[in-house]
N, CA, C and O atoms as a printed pandas DataFrame, in Angstrom:
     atom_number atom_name residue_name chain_id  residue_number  x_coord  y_coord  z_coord
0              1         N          UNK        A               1    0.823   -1.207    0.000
1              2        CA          UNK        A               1    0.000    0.000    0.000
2              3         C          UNK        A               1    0.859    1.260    0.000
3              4         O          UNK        A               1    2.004    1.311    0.449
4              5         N          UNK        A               2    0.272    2.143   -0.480
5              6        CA          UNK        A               2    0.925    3.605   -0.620
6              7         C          UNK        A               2    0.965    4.299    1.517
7              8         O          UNK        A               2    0.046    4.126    2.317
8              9         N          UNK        A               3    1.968    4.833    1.735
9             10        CA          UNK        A               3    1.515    5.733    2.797
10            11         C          UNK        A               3    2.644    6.917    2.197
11            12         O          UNK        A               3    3.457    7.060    1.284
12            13         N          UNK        A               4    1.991    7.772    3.584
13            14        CA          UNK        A               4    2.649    9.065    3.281
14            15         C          UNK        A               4    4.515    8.901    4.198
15            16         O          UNK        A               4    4.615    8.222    5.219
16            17         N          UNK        A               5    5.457    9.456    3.734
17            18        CA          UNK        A               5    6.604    9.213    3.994
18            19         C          UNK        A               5    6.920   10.529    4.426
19            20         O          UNK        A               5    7.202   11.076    3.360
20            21         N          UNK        A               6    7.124   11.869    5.836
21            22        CA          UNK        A               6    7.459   12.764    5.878
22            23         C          UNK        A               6    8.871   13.039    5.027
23            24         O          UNK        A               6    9.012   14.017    4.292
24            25         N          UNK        A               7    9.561   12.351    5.174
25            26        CA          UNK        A               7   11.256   12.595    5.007
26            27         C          UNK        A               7   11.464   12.694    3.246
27            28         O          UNK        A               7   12.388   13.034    2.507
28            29         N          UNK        A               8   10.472   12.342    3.110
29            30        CA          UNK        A               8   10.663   12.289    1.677
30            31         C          UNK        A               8   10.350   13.497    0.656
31            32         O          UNK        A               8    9.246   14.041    0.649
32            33         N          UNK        A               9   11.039   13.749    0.089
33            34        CA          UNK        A               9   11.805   14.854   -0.496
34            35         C          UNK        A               9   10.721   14.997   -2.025
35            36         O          UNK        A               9   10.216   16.084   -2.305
36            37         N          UNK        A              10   10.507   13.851   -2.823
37            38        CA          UNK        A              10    9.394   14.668   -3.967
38            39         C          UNK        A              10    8.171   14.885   -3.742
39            40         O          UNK        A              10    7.556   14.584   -2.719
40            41         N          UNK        A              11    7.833   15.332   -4.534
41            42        CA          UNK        A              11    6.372   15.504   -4.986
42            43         C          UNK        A              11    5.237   14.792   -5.544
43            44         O          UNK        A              11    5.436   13.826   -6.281
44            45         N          UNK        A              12    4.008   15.202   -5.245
45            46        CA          UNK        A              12    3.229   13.784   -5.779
46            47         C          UNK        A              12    3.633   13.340   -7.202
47            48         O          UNK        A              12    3.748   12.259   -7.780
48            49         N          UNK        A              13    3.854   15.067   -7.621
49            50        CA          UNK        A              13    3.710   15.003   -9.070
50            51         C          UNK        A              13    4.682   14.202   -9.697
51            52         O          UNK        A              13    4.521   13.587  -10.752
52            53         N          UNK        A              14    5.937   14.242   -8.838
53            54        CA          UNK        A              14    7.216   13.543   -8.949
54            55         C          UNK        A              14    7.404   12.101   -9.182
55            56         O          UNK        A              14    8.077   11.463   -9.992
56            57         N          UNK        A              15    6.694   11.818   -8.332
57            58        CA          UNK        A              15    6.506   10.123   -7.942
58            59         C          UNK        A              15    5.027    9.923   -9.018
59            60         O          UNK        A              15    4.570    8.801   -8.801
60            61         N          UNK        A              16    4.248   10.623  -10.002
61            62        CA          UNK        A              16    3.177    9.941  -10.520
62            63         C          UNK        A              16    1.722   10.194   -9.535
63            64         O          UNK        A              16    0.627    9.744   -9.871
64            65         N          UNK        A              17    1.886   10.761   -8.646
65            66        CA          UNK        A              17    0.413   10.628   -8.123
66            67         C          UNK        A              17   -0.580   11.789   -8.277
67            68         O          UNK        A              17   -0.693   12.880   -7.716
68            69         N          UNK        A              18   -1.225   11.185   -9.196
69            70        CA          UNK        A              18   -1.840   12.895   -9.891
70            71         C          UNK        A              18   -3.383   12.338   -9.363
71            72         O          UNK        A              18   -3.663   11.280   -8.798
72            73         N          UNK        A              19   -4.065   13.218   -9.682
73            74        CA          UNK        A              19   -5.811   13.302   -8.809
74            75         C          UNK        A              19   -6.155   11.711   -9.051
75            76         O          UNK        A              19   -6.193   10.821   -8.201
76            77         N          UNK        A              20   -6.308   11.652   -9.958
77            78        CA          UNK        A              20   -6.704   10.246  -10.512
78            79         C          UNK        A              20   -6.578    9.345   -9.960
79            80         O          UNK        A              20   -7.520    8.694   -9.506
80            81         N          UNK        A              21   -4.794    8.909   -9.784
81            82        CA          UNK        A              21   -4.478    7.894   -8.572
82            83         C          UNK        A              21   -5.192    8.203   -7.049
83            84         O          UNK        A              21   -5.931    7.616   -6.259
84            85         N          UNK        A              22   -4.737    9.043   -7.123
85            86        CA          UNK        A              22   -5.086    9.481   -5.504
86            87         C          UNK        A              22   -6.610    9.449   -5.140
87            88         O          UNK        A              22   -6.853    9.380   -3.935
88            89         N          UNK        A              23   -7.409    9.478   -5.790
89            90        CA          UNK        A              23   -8.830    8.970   -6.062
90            91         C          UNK        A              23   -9.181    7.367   -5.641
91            92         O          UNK        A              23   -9.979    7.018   -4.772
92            93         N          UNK        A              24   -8.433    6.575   -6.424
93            94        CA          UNK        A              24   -7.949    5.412   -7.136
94            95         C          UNK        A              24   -8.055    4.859   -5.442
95            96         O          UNK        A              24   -9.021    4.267   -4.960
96            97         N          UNK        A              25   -6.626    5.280   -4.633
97            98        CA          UNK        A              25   -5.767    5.001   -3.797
98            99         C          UNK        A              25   -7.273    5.441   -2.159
99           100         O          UNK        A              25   -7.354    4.772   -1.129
100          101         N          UNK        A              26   -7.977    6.404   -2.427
101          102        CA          UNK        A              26   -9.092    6.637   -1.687
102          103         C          UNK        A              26  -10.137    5.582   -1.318
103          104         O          UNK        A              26  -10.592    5.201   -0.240
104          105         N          UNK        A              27  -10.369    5.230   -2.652
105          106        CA          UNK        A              27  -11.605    4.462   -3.246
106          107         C          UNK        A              27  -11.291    3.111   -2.173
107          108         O          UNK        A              27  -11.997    2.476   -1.389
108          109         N          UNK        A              28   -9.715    3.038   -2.626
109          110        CA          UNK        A              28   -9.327    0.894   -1.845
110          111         C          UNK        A              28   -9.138    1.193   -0.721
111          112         O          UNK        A              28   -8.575    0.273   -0.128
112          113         N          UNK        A              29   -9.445    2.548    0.255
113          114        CA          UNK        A              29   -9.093    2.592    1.317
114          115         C          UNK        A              29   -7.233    2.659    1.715
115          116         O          UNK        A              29   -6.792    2.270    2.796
116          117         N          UNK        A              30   -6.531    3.115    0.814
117          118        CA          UNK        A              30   -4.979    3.104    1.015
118          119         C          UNK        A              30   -4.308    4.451    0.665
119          120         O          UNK        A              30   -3.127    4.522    0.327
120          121         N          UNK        A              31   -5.191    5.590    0.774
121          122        CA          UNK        A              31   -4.476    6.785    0.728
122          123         C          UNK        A              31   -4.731    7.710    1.974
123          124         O          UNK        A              31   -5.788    8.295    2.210
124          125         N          UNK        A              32   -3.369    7.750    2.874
125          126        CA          UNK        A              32   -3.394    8.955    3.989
126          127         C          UNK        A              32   -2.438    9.877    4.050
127          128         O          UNK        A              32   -1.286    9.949    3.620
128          129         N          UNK        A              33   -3.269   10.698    4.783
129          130        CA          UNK        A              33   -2.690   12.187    4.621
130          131         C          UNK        A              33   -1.694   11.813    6.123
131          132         O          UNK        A              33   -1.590   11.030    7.067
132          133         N          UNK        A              34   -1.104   13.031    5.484
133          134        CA          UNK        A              34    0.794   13.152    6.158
134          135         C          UNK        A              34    0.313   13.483    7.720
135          136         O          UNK        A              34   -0.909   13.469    7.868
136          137         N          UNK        A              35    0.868   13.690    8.550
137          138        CA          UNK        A              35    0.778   14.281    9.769
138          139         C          UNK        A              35    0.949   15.409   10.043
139          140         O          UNK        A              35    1.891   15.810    9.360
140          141         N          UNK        A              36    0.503   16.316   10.780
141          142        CA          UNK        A              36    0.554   17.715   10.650
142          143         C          UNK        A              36    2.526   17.586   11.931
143          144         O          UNK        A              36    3.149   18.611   12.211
């Protein structure tokens, strides 16, 4: 599964994760947001 990685240095756009995926990644229950 995808998670969010603070330390990590790109961008969604960087790594491929454009609305679509991230939709995608919502939908199966495997997309979370970073920690404040």
């Amino acid at each position: 599964p995808w998670a969010p990685e603070p330390a990590c240095y790109l961008t969604d756009e960087e790594i491929g994760l454009d609305d679509e995926k991230k939709a995608e990644l919502q939908r199966s229950g495997e997309f979370f947001q970073l920690p404040d």
